[in-house]
N, C-alpha and C positions, 0 to 999 in steps of 0.2 A: 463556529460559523465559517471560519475559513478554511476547513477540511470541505463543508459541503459543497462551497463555492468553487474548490479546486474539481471535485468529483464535479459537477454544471458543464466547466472550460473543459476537463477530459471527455465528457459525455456530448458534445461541443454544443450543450444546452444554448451555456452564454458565448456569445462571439470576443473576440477581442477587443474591437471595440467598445465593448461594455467592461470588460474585467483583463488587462492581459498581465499572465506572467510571464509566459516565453514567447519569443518572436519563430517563424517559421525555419525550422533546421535544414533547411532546401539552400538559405544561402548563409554563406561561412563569413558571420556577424555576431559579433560579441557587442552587450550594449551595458557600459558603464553606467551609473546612476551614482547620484551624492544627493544624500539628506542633512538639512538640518543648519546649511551657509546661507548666507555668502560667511565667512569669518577672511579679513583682509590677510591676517600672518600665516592660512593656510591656502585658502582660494587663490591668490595670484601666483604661488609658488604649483598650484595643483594644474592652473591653466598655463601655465609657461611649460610642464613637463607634456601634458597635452598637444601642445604645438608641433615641441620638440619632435614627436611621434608620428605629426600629423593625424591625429585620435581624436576622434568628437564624443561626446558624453551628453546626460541629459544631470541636470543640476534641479534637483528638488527643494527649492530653498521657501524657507521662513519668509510670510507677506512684510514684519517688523523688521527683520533684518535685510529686505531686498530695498526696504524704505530707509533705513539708515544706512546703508552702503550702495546709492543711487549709481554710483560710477562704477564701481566692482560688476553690480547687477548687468546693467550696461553692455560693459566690455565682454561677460558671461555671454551673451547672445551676439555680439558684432563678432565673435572667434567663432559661430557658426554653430555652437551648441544650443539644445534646448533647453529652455527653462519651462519648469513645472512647478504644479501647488503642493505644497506641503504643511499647508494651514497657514495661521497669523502667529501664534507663539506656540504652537504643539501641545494643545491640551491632550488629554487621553478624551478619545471620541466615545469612548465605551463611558465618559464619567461626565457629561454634557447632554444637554438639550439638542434636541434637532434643529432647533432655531436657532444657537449658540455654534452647530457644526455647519450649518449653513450659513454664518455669519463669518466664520475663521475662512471658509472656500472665496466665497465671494469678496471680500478682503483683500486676502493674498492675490485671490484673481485682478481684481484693479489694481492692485499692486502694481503687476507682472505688464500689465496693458497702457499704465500710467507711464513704466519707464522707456518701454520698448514698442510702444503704437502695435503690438502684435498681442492676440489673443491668447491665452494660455486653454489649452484642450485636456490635459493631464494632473492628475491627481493620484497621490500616495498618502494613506491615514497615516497619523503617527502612529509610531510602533505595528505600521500594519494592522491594525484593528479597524475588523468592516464589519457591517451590518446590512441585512436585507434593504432596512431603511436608506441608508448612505447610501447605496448604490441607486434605488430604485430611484435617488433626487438626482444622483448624474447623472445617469442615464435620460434623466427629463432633459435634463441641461447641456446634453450633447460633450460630457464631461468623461474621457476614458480612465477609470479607476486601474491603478499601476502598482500591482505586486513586485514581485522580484521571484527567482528560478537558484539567486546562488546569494547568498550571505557571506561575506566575508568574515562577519562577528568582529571586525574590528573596533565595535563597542566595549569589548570587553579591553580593550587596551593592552591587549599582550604585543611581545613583541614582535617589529614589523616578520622576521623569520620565520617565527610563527604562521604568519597568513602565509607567507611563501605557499612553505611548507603544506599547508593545508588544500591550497591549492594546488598543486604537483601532487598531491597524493591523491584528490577528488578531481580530475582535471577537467576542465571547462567546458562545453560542447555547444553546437553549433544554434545562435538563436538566444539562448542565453541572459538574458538580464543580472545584473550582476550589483548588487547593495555592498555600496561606500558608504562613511560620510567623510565630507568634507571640514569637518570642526577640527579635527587634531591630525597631526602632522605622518602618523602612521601609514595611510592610504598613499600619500607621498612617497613614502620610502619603501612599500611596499610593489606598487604600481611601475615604477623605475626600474623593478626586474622585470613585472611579471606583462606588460604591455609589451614589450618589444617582443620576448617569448609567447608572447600570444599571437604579435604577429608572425613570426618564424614558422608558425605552425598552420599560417595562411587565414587567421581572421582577420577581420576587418573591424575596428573598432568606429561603433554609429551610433548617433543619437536617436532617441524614439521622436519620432513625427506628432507635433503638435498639433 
């Protein structure tokens, strides 16, 4: 499904607004993304290096965890980044009802409007897994469903050198979306290189527009 949906956005069937995974390579903007926080022993140390840089990101966080970490969430949009939906506890959308996948959205969405009087426009499935269905309910709900352009795979937990690495040899380009997460401390210490060298090379690290 998500082969077809990329060939749509190439074909520029779908607009961005409905499905985006890169932002327009006209300006030299790199857009970090973290799924899957707040978690406090990694999020406040991921926002203090942010600052440090002057870097905005947009934070895909958990409806459950943005409600047990009401002050983290918070602080997450008063530093000028976005906050987006990334369900209420991350079922597999592919293994749920549609009234179950519409229940985790709208959730996490009052979540997100309960801590911060703002609206949430943005949505990433877990694990990236979309369906005609999913979309065709965003899209009703004025809801922009958010892939990613670059994977870090910091999932797989290697180490941070690793991502370096990985990056430096696939190197970034301009528009970019860029898949973190923020739950373990790797993105930290990998980001710490690779942010400043991203800006050396003249991007501009920005949050996607809510």
């Amino acid at each position: 499904m998500l082969n077809k949906i990329k060939y749509l956005i190439r074909s520029k069937v779908l607009p961005d607004s409905w499905f985006l995974i890169k932002r327009s390579p006209r300006e030299a903007a790199l857009y970090l993304t973290f799924d899957d926080g707040p978690y406090p022993e990694y999020t406040t140390a991921l926002l203090a290096l942010l600052a440090k840089h002057q870097a905005k990101a947009t934070f895909f966080v958990l409806g459950a965890r943005a409600e047990k970490f009401p002050e983290l969430t918070r602080q997450i949009a008063e530093q000028g980044h976005s906050l987006a939906n990334h369900s209420y506890n991350h079922p597999r959308f592919d293994h749920i009802s549609a009234a179950e996948r519409k229940l985790q959205i709208e959730q996490t969405n009052n979540a997100i409007q309960n801590l911060t009087q703002q609206p949430c426009r943005l949505f990433r499935s877990p694990q990236g897994r979309w369906s005609s269905s999913l979309l065709v309910y965003l899209i009703r709900r004025g809801i922009t469903a958010v892939h990613w352009s670059r994977d870090s795979l910091d999932y797989k937990k290697e180490p941070s050198a690793t991502l370096i690495k990985r990056f430096d040899e696939q190197p970034v380009s301009a528009g970019d979306i860029i898949l973190f997460h923020d739950d373990n401390n790797l993105c930290i210490d990998a980001l710490a290189e690779l942010i400043p060298k991203w800006q050396a090379q003249g991007f501009e690290l920005k949050a996607l527009e809510s």
